[in-house]
C-alpha positions as CSV (number, residue, x, y, z in Angstrom):
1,X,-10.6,19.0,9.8
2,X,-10.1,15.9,11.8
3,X,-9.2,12.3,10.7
4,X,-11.2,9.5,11.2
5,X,-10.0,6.1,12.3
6,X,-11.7,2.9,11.9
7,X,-10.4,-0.1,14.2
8,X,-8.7,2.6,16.7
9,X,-8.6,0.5,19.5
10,X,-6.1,-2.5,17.3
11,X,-2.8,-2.6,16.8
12,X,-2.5,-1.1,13.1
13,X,-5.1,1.5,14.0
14,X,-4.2,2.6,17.5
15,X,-0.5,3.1,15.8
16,X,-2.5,5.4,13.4
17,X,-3.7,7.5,16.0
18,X,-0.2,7.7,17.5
19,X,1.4,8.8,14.6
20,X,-1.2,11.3,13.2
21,X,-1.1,12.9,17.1
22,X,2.7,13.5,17.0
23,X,1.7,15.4,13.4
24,X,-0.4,17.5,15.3
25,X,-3.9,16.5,13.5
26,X,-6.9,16.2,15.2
27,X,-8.1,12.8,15.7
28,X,-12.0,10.9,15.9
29,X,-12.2,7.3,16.5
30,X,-14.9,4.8,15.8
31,X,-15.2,2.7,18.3
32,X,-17.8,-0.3,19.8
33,X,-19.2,0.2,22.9
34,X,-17.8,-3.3,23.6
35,X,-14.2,-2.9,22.8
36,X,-11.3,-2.9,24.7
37,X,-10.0,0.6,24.9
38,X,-6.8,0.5,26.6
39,X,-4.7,1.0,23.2
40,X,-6.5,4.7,22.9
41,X,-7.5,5.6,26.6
42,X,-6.0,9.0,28.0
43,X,-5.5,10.2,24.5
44,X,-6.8,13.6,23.4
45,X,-8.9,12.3,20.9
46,X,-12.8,12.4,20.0
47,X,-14.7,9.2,20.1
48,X,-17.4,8.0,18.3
49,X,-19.3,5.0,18.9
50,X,-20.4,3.0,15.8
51,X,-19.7,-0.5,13.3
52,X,-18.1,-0.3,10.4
53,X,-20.9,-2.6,9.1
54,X,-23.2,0.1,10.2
55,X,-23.3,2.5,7.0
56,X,-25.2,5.5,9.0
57,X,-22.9,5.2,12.1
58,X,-19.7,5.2,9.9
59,X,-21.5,8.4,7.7
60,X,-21.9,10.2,11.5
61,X,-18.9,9.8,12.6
62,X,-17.3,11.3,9.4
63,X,-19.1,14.8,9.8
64,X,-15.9,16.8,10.1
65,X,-13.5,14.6,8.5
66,X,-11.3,15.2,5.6
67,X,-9.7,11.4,6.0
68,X,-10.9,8.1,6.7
69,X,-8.6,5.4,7.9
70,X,-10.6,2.2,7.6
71,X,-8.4,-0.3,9.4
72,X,-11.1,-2.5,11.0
73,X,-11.2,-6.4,10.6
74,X,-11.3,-9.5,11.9
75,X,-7.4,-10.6,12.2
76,X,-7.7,-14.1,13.6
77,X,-7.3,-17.7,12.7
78,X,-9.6,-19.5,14.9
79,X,-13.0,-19.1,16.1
80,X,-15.1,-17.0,13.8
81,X,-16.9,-18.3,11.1
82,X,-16.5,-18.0,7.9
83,X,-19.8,-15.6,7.9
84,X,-18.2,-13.6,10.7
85,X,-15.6,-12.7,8.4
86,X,-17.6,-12.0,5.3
87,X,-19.4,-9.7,7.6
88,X,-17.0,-7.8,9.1
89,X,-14.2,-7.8,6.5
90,X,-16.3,-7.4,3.3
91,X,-19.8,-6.4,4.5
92,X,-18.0,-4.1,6.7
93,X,-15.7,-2.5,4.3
94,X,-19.0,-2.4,1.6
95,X,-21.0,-0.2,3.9
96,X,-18.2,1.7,6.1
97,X,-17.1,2.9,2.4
98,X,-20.2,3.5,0.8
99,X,-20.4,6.0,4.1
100,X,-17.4,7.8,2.7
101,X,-19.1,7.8,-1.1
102,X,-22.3,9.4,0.4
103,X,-20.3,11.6,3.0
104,X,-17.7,13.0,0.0
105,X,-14.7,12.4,2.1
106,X,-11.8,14.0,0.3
107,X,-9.2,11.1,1.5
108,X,-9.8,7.2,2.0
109,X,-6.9,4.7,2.7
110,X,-8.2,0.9,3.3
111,X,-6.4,-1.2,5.3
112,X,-5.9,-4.5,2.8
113,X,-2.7,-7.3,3.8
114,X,-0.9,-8.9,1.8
115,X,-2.9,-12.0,1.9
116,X,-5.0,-10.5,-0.4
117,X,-2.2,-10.5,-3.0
118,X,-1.3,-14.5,-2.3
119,X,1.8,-16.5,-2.3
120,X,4.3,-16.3,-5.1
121,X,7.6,-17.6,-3.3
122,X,10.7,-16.1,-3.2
123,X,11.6,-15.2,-6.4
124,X,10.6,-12.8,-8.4
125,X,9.5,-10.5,-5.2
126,X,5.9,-10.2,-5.7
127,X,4.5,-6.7,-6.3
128,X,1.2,-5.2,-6.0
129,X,0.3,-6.6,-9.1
130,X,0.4,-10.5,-7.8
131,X,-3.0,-12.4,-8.4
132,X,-4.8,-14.0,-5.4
133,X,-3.8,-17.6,-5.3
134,X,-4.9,-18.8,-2.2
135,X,-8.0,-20.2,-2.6
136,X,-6.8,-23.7,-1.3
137,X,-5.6,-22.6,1.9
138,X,-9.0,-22.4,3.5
139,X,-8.5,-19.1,5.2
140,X,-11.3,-17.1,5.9
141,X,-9.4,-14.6,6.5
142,X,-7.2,-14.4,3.7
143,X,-9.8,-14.6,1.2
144,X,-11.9,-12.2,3.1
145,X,-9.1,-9.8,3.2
146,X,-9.2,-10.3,-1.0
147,X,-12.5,-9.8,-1.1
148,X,-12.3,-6.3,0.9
149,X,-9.8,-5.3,-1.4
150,X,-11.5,-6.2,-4.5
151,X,-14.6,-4.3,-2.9
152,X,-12.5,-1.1,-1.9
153,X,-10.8,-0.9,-5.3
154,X,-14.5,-0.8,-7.0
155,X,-15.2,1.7,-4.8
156,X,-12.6,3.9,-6.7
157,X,-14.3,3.2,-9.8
158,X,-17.3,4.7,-8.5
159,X,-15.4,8.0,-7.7
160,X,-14.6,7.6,-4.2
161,X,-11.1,8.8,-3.2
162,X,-9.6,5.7,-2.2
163,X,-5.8,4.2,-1.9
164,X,-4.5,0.8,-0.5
165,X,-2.0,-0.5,1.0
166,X,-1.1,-3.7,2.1
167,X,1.1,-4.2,4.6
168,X,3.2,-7.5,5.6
169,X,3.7,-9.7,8.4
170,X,2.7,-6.9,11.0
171,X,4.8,-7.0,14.4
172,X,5.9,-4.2,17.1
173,X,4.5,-2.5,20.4
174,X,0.7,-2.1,21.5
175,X,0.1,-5.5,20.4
176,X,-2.2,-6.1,23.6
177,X,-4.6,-8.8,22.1
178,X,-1.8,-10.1,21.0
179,X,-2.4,-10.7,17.1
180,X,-1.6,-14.1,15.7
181,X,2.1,-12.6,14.4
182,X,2.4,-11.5,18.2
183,X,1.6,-14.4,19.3
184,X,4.5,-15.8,17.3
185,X,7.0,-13.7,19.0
186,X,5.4,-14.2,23.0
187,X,5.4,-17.9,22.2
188,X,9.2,-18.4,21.2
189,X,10.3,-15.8,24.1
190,X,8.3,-18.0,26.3
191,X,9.9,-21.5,24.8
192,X,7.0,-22.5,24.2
193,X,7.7,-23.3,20.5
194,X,9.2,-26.2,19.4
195,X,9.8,-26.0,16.1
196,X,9.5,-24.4,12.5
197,X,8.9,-25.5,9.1
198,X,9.5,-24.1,5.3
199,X,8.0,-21.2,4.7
200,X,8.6,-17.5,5.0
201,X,7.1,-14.4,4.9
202,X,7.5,-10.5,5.0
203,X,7.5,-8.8,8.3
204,X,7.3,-5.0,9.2
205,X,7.3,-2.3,11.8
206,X,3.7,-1.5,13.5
207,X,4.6,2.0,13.6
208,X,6.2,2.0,9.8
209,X,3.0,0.5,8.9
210,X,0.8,3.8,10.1
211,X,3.2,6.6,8.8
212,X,2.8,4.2,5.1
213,X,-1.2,5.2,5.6
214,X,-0.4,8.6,6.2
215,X,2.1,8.9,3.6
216,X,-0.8,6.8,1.4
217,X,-3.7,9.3,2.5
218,X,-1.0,12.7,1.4
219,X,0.9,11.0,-1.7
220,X,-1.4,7.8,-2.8
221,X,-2.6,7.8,-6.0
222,X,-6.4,7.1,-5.8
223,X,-7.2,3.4,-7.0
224,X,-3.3,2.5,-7.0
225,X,-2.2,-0.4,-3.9
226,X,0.8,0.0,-2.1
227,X,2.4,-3.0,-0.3
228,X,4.0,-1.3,3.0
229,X,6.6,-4.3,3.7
230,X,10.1,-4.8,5.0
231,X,12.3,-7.9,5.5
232,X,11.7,-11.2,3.7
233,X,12.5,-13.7,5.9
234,X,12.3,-17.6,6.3
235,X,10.1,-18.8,9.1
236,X,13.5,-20.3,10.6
237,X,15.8,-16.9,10.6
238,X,12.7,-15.1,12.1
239,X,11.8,-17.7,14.8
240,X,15.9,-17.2,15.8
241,X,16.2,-13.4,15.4
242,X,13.1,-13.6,17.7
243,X,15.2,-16.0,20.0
244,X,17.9,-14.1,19.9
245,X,16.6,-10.8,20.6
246,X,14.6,-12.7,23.8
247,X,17.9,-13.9,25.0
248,X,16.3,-17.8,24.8
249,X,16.9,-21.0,22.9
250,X,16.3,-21.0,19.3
251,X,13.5,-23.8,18.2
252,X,15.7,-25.9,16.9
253,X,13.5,-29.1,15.5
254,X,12.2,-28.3,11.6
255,X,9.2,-29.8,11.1
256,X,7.5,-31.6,7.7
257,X,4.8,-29.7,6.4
258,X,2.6,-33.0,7.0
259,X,3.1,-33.2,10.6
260,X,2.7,-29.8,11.0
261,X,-0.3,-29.9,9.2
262,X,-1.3,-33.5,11.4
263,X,-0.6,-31.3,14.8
264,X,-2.4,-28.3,13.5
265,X,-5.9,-30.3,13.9
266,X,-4.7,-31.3,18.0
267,X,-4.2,-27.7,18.6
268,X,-7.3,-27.2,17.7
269,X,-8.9,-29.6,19.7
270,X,-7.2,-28.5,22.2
271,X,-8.1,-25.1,21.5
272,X,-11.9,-26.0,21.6
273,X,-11.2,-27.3,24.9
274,X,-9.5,-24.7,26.8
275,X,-10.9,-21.9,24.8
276,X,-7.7,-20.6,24.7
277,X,-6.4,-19.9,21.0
278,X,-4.6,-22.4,19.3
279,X,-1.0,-21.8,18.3
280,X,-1.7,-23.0,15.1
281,X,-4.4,-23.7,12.8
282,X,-4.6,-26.3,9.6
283,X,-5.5,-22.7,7.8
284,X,-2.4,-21.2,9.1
285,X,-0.3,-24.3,8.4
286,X,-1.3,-24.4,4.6
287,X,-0.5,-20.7,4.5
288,X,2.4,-20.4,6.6
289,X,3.9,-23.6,4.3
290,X,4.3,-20.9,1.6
291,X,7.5,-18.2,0.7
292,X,5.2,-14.7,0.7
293,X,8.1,-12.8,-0.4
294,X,7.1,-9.1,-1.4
295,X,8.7,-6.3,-3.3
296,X,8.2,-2.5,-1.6
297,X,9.7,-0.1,-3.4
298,X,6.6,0.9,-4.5
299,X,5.9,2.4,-1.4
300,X,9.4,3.5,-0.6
301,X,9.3,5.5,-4.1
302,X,6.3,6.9,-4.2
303,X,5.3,7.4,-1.0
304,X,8.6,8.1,1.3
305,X,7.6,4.6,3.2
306,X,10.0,4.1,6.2
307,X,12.3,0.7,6.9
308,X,12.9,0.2,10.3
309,X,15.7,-2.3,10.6
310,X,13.7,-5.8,11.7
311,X,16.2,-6.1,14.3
312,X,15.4,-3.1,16.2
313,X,11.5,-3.9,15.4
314,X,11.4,-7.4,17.2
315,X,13.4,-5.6,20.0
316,X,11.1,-3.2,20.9
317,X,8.0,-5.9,20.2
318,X,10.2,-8.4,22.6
319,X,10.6,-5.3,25.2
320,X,7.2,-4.5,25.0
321,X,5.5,-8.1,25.6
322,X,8.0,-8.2,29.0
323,X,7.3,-5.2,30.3
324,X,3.3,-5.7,29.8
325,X,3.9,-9.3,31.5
326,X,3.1,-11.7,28.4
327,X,6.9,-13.1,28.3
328,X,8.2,-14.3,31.2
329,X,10.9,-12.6,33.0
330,X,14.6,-14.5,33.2
């Protein structure tokens, strides 16, 4: 029986796909017609074009599958609308597991964040149990990732095989868009950022991430989340590991929230300008202003979750944006 991925051609997913082809499984992808394939091209894989938010595409494509990986979602703080998210993130997530009800899928691990579980500082470490708190922040796509989950987990109720997990701060190779947390790491090898504020967050290993859905589809317990995190670090010590690692200046000016907040809105007139996303976002500056500080020994328990050392994760992420040209060389 093969697995099916959802979201094959993103970072989270396509590392999915990696990992479940050095296990030897057979693999299916969902994919658009439209999207970039580069992440999964040359693999021996099966495709299958559909939309998550397209329940009878999503029920075809699992005919043969004992496991459905639903990573899809829109990961981006600028542009979409707030209805773009709803769509793809809930709507999608709705319909593409509804698919999996009606199909009797044996295994179904949802891609959640922990954005869905809010910001609860530094200590206590939040746990899987944290309550969404984030309301104010204006995110689209944190509350839309809360909603997903809050749809997913109902979805257990109803009888359908489903775990969650919810990984952190997500950084590493294959990052080709490159995500907003990529973009983080390009902009600082590149010197193109300034400065930092408070704040701080959790930050993990792409490739940790997909053996924690693995481990999640053979050891989850159905209905239970599992937050598949690392280091907690302040926005400051990341920024400089980042620098440090890139061989470059460390942003050295720390900014008040209030300015940041004030600059957020240039960026994105600028942004609407040059079409060109923005490297931050007012949404992003009310979030990022917070400590999201999470406890994952749940996942290290139960499930075996792996901890690459952060170090040698922003090494091979800052190897991997040079050698695909997004940071500069010298």
């Amino acid at each position: 029986m093969k697995s099916l991925v959802s979201g094959a051609t993103g970072f989270i997913g396509s590392s999915i796909v990696m990992e479940l082809l050095k296990d030897g499984k057979e693999v299916k992808v969902l994919v658009r017609k439209t999207s970039n394939t580069k992440n999964i091209d040359g693999l021996d894989i099966e495709r299958a074009y559909g939309d998550i938010r397209d329940k009878e595409s999503v029920k075809a494509a699992l005919k043969g599958c004992d496991t459905f990986y639903q990573t899809a979602a829109l990961y981006e703080f600028w542009g979409p609308s707030k209805k773009d998210y709803h769509s793809v993130n809930v709507e999608g997530t709705k319909a593409s597991l509804q698919a999996a009800l009606e199909a009797g899928v044996p295994r179904v691990v949802h891609t959640s964040s922990i954005a869905s579980l809010g910001a609860h500082g530094r200590e206590p470490l939040a746990r899987e149990d944290a309550g969404f708190n984030a309301w104010n922040t204006g995110s689209h796509y944190n509350i839309s990732k809360y909603e997903a989950e809050a749809e997913a987990l109902k979805f257990a109720q109803k009888g359908l095989p489903v775990v969650v997990v919810n990984p952190g701060v997500v950084i590493g190779v294959r990052d080709i868009r490159p995500t907003p947390s990529g973009r983080l790491i390009v902009d600082v090898a590149n010197r193109r950022m300034p400065g930092y504020m408070d704040g701080g967050m959790n930050y993990v290993d792409v490739e940790d991430v997909a053996r924690g859905h693995i481990l999640a589809a053979q050891k989850g317990r159905v209905g239970e989340k599992y937050i598949l995190g690392n280091a907690n670090m302040s926005t400051k010590d990341f920024l400089f590991l980042v620098a440090d690692v890139a061989r470059v200046p460390p942003p050295k000016l720390k900014f008040p929230y209030v300015g940041v907040l004030a600059t957020s809105y240039l960026y994105l007139l600028l942004a609407s300008i040059t079409k060109k996303p923005p490297t931050l976002t007012p949404a992003m500056a009310k979030v990022n202003k917070n400590y999201m500080y999470f406890d994952s020994s749940k996942a290290a328990k139960d499930l075996g979750f792996p901890q690459t050392p952060i170090r040698t994760t922003v090494e091979k992420a800052v190897n991997w944006f040079r050698e695909n040209g997004y940071v500069k060389s010298g």
